[in-house]
C-alpha positions in Angstrom: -60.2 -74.7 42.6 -58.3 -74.6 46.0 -55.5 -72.6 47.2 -53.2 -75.4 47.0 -54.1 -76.3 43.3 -53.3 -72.4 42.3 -49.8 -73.1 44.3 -49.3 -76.2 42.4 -49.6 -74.8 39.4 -46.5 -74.2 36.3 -44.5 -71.8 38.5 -42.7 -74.4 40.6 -42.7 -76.2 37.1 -40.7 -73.7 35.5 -38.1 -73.3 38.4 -37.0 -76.7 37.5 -36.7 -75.2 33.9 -33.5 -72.9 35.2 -30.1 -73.3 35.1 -27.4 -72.3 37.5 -24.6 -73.1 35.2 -26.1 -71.2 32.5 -27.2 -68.5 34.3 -23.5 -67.8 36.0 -22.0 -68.0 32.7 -24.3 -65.5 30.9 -23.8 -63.1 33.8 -19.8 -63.3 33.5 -19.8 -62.8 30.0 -22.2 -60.0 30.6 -19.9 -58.7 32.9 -16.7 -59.0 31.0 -18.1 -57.4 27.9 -19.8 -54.4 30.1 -16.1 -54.1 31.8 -14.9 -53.6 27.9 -18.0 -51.0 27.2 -16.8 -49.3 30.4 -13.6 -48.9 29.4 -13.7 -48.1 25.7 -16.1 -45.2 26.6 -13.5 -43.6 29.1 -10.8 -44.3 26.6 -12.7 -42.1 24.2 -14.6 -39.7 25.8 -13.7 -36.3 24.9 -16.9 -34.0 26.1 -17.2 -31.6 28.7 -17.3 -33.6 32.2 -17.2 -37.1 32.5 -19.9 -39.2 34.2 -18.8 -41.9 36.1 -22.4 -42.6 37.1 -22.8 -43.3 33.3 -19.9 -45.3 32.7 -21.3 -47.4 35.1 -24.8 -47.7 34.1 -23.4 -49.4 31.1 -22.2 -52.2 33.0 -25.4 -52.6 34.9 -27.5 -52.5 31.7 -25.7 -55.1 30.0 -25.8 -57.5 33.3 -29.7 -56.5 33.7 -30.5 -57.0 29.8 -28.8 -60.4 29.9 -30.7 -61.5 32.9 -34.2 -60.4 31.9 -33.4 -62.3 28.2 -33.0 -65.5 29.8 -36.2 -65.2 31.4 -38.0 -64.0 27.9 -36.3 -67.1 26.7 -37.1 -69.5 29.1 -41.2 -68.9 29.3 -43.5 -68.0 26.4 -46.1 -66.4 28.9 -43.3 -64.4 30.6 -41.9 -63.2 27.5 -45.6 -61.5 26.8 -45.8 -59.9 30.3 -42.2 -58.3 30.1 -43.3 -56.7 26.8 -46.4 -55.2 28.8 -44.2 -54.2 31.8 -41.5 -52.4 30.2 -43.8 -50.5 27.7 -44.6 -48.6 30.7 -41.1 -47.3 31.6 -40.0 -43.9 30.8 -36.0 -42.9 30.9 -35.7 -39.2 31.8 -31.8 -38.9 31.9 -30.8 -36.6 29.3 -28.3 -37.6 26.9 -25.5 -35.0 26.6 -23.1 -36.2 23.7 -24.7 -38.1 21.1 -22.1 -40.8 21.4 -23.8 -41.8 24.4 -27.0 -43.2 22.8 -24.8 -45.9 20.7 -22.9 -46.7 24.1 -26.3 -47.5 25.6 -27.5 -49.1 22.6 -24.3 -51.4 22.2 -24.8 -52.5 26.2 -28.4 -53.0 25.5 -27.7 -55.0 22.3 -25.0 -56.8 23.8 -27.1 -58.3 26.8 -30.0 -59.1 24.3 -27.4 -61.6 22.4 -25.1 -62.9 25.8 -29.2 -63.7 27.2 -30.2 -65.6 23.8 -27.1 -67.7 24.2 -25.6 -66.0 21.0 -21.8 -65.2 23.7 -19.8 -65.6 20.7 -21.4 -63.5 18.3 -22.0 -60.8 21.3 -17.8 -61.4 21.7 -16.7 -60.7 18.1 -19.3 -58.0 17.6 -18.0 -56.2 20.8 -14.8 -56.5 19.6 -15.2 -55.2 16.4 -17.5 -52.1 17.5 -14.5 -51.5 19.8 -11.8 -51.5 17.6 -13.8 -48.6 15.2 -14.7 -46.8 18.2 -10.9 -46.2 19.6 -9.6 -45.9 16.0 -11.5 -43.3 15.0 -11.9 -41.7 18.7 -8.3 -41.4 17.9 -8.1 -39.7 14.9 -10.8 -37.2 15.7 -8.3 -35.4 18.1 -5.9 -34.5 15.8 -8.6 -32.4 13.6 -9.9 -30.3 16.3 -9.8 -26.9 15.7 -9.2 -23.8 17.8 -11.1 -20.4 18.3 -8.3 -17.3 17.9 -9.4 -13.9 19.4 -7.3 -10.8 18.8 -7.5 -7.8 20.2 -5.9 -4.9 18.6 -5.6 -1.5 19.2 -5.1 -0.1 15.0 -5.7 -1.8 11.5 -1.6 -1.9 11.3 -1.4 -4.3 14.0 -4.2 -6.4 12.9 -2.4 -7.0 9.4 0.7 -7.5 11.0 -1.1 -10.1 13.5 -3.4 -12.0 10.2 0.3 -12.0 9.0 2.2 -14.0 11.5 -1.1 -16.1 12.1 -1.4 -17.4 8.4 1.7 -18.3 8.2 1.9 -20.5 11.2 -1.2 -22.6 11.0 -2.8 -24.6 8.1 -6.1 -23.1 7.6 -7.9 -20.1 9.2 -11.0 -18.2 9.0 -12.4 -15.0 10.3 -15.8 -15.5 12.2 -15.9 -11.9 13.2 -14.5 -8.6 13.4 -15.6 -5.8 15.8 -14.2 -2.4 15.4 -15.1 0.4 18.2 -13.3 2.9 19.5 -11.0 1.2 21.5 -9.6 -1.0 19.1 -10.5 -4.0 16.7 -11.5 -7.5 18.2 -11.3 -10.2 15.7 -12.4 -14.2 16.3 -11.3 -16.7 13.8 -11.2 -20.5 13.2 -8.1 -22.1 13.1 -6.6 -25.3 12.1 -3.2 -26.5 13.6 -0.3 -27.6 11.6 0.8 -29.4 14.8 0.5 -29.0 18.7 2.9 -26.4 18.6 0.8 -23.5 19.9 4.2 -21.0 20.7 2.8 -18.6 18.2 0.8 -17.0 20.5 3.5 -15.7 22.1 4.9 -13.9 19.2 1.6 -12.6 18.7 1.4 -11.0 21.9 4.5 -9.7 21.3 3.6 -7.6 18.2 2.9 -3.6 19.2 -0.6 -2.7 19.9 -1.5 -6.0 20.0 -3.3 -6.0 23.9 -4.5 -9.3 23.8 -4.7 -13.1 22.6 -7.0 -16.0 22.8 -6.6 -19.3 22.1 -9.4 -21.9 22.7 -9.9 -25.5 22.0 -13.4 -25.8 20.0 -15.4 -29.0 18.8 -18.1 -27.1 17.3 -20.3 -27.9 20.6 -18.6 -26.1 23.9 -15.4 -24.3 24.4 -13.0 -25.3 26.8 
């Protein structure tokens, strides 16, 4: 076997085998529905910091997904080597909220069925995944709760404080109490009955009360 007869073997057969047309529209549907991933996942992010780097990557996993599924598709051999290839790769990024791994699953899963030729069913599902996503993204927000800290300098004050506090929000629970010699310090969980938050005012107000704290808490980070 010569050089030429390795050269003229099934690789220049299978470039007849592609499709510009096909390819271009799989990559703009791959695009359009990492554009929506994109911009569901800033609509309802609600961690610490956002990344824009990783709003990104979500775009650039669907679009490399899609492309290396129409090459799977096109060539049984191929399809066998990719499997060997990527076995080997290891991701090292950490995932920070766990909201993240369905973001990357969903553009992963997404440029699996735009690269199979499935673009309606990768339409609809997108779609639909979004719709639950920002619906309930939405509703979460209403139901976070809030860390109170009191600081007060007698037991009088601190009844007089539970009091007013009680009254003004729909549920509440002490975490802790402290008591030293320079006063009591007490941290609670709080519910709001709205986003009226004027109470802490009033609080501060009360005699020998020297300080209030409120803090917005997702059971994660404070901030």
């Amino acid at each position: 076997m010569t050089f030429n007869d390795i050269f003229k073997s099934g690789f220049l057969e299978s470039v007849t085998e592609f499709s510009v047309t096909d390819t271009l529209l799989g990559m703009v549907f791959a695009a359009v529905i990492g554009l929506f991933i994109f911009a569901i996942y800033k609509k309802t992010f609600h961690g610490v910091m956002y990344s824009s780097g990783f709003a990104l990557s979500l775009i650039g996993l669907c679009l490399v997904t899609t492309l290396v599924i129409m090459a799977v598709t096109s060539n049984v051999v191929l399809s066998l080597g990719m499997v060997g290839a990527l076995s080997i790769v290891r991701f090292r990024a950490a995932i920070k909220e766990p909201m993240e791994i369905v973001y990357l699953f969903w553009a992963i899963a997404a440029g699996i069925v735009i690269g199979a030729g499935m673009i309606p069913l990768a339409v609809i599902g997108s779609a639909i995944i979004g719709a639950i996503l920002v619906v309930f993204a939405n509703r979460k927000i209403h139901e976070n709760p809030y860390i109170l800290i009191l600081n007060c300098g007698d037991g009088k004050a601190e009844e007089e404080a539970l009091g007013m506090v009680k009254k003004e929000v729909e549920r509440f629970v002490v975490k802790s109490k402290t008591v030293n010699s320079a006063g009591i310090e007490l941290t609670a969980e709080v519910r709001m009955k709205d986003a009226d938050t004027s109470f802490v005012n009033r609080l501060d107000g009360i005699e020998r009360v020297d300080g209030v704290t409120l803090v917005s808490y997702n059971g994660e980070y404070m901030a």
